[in-house]
N, C-alpha and C positions, 0 to 999 in steps of 0.2 A: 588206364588211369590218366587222370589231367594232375599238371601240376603247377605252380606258379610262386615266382619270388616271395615272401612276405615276414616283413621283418627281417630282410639280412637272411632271409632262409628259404629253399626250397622244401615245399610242404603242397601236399595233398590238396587240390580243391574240389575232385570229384570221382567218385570210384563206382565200378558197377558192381553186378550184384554177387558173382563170383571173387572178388575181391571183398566186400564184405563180410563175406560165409566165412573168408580167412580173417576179419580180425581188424583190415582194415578200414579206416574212415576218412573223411576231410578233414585236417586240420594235421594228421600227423606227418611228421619230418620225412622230406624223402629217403633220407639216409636209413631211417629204421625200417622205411619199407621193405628197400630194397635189402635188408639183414635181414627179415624173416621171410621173402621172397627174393633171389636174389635177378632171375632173368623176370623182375618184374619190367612190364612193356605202360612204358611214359610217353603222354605228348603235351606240349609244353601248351599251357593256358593263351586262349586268344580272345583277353577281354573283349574287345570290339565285336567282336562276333558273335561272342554270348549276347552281347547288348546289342543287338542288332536282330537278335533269334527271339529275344525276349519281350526286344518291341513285336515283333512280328507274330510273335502267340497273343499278344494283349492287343493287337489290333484287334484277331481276327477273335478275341474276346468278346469282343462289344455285340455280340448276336443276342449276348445273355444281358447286357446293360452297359451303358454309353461313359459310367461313371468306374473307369477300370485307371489305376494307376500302377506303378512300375516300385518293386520292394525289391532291387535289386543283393545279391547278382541272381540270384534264384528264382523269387518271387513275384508274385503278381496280385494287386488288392480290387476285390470286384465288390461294390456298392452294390447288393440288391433290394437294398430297402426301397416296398412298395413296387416290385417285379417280381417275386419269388411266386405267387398264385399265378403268372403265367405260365410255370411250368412244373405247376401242382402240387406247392408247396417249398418250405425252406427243405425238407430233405431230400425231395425228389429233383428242388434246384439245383444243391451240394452235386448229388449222383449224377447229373446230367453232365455238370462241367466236367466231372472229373475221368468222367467215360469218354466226354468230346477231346480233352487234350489228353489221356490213352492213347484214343486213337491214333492219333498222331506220333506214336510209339516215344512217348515221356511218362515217365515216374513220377504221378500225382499223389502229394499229400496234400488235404483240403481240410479246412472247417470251416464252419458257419460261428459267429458271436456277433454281439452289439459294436462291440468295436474290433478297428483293425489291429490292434495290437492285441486281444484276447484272440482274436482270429487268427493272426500270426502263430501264438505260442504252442493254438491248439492244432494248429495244424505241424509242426515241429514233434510233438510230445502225445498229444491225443487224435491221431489221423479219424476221420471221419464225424470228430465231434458235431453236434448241431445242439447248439445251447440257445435257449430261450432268452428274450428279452430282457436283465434284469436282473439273470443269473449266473452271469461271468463269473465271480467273486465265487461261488460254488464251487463250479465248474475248474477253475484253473490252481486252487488252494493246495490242488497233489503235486502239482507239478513240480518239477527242478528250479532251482535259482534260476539255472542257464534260461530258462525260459523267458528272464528280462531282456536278455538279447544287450546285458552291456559291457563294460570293457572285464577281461579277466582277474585283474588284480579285486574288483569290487566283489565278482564272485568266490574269490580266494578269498579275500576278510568276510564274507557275508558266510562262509563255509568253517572260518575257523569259531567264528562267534556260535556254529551251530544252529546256523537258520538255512537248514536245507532245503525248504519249500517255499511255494507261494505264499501260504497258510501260513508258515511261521515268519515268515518278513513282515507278511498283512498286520504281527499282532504287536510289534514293536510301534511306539509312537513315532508321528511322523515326524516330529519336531529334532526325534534323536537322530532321526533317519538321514533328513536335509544337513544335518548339522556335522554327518559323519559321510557321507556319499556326496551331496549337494541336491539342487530343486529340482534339478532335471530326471534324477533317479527318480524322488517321489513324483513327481509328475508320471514316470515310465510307469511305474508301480499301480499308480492311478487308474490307470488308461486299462491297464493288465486286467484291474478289479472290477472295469465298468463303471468306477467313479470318476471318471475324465473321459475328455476324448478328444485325439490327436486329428484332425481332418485332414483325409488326403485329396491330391493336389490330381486329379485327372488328367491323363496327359494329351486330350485329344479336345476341340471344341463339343463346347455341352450345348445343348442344342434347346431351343423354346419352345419350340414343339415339333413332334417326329410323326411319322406315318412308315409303317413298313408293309410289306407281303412275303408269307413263308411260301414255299410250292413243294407236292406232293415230289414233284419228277424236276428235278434241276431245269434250268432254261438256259440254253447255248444262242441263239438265235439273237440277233439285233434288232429285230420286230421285235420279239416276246419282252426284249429289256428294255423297251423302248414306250410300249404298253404299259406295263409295270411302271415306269415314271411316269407317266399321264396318270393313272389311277390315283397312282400316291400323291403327284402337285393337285389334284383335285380334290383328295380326301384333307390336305395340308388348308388349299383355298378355300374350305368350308369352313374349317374351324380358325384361321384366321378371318373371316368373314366375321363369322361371328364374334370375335376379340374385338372387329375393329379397329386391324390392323393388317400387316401388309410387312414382307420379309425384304431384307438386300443381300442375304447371302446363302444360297440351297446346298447340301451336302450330300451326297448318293453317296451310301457305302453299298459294295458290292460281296457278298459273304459267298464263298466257293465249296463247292462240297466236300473239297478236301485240305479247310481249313485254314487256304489262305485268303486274303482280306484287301478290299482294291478302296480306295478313298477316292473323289474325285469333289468339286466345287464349283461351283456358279455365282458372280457377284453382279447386282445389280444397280444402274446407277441411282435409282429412287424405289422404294418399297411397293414389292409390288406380289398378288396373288392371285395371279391369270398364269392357270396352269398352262396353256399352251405356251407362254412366253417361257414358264420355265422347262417345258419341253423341248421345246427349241433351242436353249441357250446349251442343255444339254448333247443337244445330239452335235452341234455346234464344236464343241468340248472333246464328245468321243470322236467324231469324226477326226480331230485335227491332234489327236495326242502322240505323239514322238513313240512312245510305249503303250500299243493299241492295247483296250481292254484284254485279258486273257480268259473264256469262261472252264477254261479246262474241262474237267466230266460237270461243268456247268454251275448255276449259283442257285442255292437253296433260300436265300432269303435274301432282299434288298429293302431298303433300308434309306429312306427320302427327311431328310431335314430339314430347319426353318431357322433361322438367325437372325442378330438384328433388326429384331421388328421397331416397326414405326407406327403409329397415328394415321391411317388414310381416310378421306370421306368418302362415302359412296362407291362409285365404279374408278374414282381416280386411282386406285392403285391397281387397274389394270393398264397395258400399254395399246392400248385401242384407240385411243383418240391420235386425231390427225394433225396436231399441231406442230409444227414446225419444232419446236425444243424438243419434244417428247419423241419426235422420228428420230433426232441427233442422240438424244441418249438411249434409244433401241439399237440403234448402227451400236452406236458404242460399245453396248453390253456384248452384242452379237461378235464383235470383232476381237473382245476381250476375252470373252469365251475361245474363241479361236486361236488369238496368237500369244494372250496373256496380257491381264492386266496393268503390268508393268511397261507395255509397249504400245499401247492406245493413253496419248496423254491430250494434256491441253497447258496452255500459258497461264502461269498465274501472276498478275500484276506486280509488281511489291514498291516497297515506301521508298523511291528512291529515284531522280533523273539520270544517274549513268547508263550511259543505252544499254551495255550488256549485261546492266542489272535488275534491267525493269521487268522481267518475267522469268519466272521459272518454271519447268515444266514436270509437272504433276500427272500422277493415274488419273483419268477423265472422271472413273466411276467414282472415285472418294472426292473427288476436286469440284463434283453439281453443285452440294449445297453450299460450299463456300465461295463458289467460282463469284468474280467481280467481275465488270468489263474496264476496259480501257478506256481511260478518258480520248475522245477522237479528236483526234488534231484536225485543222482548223487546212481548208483545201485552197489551192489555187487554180490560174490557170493552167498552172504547169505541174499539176498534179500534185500528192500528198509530200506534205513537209519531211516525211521520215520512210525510209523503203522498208517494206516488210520483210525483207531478204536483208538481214546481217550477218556476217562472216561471223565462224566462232574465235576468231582470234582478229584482229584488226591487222590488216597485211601492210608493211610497210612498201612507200613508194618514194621514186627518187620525182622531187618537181621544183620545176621553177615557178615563183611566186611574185606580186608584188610586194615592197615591204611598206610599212610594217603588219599590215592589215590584210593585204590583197588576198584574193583567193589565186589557186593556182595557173599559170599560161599552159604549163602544157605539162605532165608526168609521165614517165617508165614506171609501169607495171608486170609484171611475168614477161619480162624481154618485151615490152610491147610498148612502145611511142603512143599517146596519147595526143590530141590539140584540141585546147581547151578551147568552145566555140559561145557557152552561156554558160552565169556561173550566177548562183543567187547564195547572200550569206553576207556573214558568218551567223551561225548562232553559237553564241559561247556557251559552256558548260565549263562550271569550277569546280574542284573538289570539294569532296563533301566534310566539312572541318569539322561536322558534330561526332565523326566518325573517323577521325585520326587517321584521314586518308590521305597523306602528307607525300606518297611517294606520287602520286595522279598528278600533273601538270595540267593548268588551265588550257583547254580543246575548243577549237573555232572549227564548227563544220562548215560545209556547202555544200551545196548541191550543184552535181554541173553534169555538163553536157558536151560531150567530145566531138568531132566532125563529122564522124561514121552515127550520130545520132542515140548511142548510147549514152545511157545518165546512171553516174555515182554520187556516194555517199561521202566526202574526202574531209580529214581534220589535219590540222596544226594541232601538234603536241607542244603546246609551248609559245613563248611571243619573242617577237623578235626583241634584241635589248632586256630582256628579263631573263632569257635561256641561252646557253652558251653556243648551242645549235638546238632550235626547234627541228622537228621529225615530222616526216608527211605521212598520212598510214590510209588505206580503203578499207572503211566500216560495210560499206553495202551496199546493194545496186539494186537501183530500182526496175528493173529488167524481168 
């Protein structure tokens, strides 16, 4: 037996089948369990796990369709509208799932309705129903109240008024109904009848268009899974060809023949349907995954996806041409694939002159179409006006200066004597006042040049006679 707090009570939330036979069910107190069992054997509820075991059957759901959401703590909601003729009908689909998670040694109740709340009730109260399009409302009119699935008090008045059924709730108006329960009942009601319907929320990306291969004999091997996505991004590049379009994000589910379910992704920096690119980016992917693919007694069906499509013309949304941009955002993808996304970036300009605020650093592959360039600063003899190397924090220094203006004679940096031999400047920067940057004091860089031939980046925090001690700091070196 499982059991778990609820309401200020320990109570039942899951019993097998020999606990059944005697009487017990979920919901009752543990106290009286254990009065008509008394060495009954409890282990205490481990939400998380269950939620964790539930995502893990409705991953490896998606074999039967990509549109599967989570009815928790027990349940699971599978959309087959317009995939049930692949597996020879809506009853032959019901039977399949429910034999597939058997397997897996769990206690399947299933039904088939229009919606998921008829689905739900009927699979609670009528195990194996398969009801036609249309005819919910038939279908669910024997049932128990309980089959609305809402709080007990409402089935407690709904039981004293003597509306024991689906059927005899359906025939009260609704007007008395909302007025005595509220909207959300009759809406529940609705939904029960086949006259509403409640959309569920998929917990997994829905894909634009999918390509899969079933195999007679599992495939172990990283050639054979390797093949298998060539197949599939070619069979995906034809029918995006056709659209006249071109993906940025691929999906490989990997379906195992014993049920569990491997997800994996590929993002591209521009849309594109050159299966070798996405073969590559893939092997890329497995090659470098922390938790290598596992195919245990191997994988029975795989399973290739298409995201995010875009608008391409002609052959540009393959990555075959030689141009200069399009090589950087191949490295890119490639590298992204490999270490992740999140750590292939680029600088992105932003609206503002404080040095350490003019770029931020963005994913490369979402950052193409918006990326700007930098405006280029304007060169000398003595090289570019701003070093591309700035400290992430500006390190202060101890320097002697001219006043009020001068740049500095000579500075202490990290225990290290400086003598200041060229110095070109200041260029001032003030706070930005449209931006109530009030604590910022006015900054006079320069650029100089030590004796040993090294050049930094150095400011004045501050002015002489305006600040009670200005502050010397090193922004950056141009080294």
């Amino acid at each position: 037996m499982v059991a778990d707090k609820i309401a200020n009570a320990l109570r039942l939330t899951a019993v097998d089948p020999d606990a059944a036979r005697l009487g017990l069910k979920p919901g009752m107190a543990l106290a009286d369990a254990r009065a008509r069992i008394p060495d009954l054997a409890v282990a205490s509820a481990d939400r998380y796990a269950d939620l964790a075991l539930l995502e893990a059957i409705a991953d490896a759901s998606e074999r039967f369709t990509p549109l599967v959401a989570l009815d928790p703590p027990h349940g699971l909601i599978l959309d087959v509208t317009g995939v049930a003729h692949l597996f020879g009908g809506e009853t032959a689909t019901l039977e399949k799932v429910r034999a597939w998670i058997a397997r897996q040694d769990f206690c399947v109740r299933a039904a088939l309705a229009g919606t998921a709340d008829a689905a739900r009730a009927l699979a609670r109260f009528a195990d194996g129903a398969v009801v036609a399009e249309g005819a919910e409302k038939e279908a669910v009119s024997a049932l128990p109240a309980e089959a609305l699935d809402v709080a007990g008090a409402i089935i407690h008045a709904l039981r004293r008024a003597g509306l024991k059924t689906i059927g005899q709730i359906a025939t009260r108006g609704r007007g008395e109904l909302r007025t005595r329960f509220g909207s959300e009942f009759v809406f529940t009601l609705d939904c029960l009848l086949g006259e509403a319907e409640r959309p569920i929320a998929p917990r997994a990306f829905v894909p634009d268009v999918v390509a899969e291969q079933n195999f007679a004999e599992p495939v172990v091997s990283a050639t054979a899974i390797a093949g298998a996505i060539l197949r599939l991004a070619a069979n995906l590049a034809s029918r995006l060809e056709r659209r006249g379009e071109g993906a940025r994000r691929f999906e490989a589910g990997f379906f195992r023949a014993d049920g569990q379910m491997r997800r994996i992704a590929v993002e591209t920096g521009e849309a594109t349907r050159d299966c070798g690119t996405v073969e590559r980016l893939f092997r890329e992917k497995l090659d470098a995954l922390s938790d290598p693919l596992d195919p245990g007694f191997g994988f029975d069906l795989i399973r290739l996806s298409a995201g995010f499509l875009q608008p391409v013309e002609g052959k540009s949304g393959t990555l075959d041409a030689k141009d200069h941009e399009r090589e950087i955002r191949r490295l890119a993808d490639r590298l992204a694939a490999r270490l992740g996304s999140h750590r292939v970036l680029v600088l992105q300009p932003q609206d503002t002159h404080i040095p350490e605020r003019e770029a931020v650093a963005a994913p490369a592959q979402s950052a193409w179409d918006s990326k700007q360039d930098f405006s280029a600063n304007p060169d000398t003899d003595d090289g570019a006006q701003r070093p591309l190397r700035l400290f992430a924090r500006p390190e202060p220094v101890e320097a002697v200066a001219e006043i009020p203006d001068g740049p500095p004679l000579r500075f202490r940096w990290r225990n290290v004597l400086h003598h200041v031999v060229k110095a070109d400047g200041p260029e001032r920067i003030a706070p930005e006042w449209w931006r109530h940057d009030e604590a910022m004091p006015v900054r006079d860089y320069f650029r100089i040049q030590d004796s040993l031939g090294r050049r930094f980046w150095i400011y004045r925090a501050g002015m002489y006679g305006e600040t009670a001690r200005p502050r010397w700091y090193v922004h950056g070196s141009f080294a």
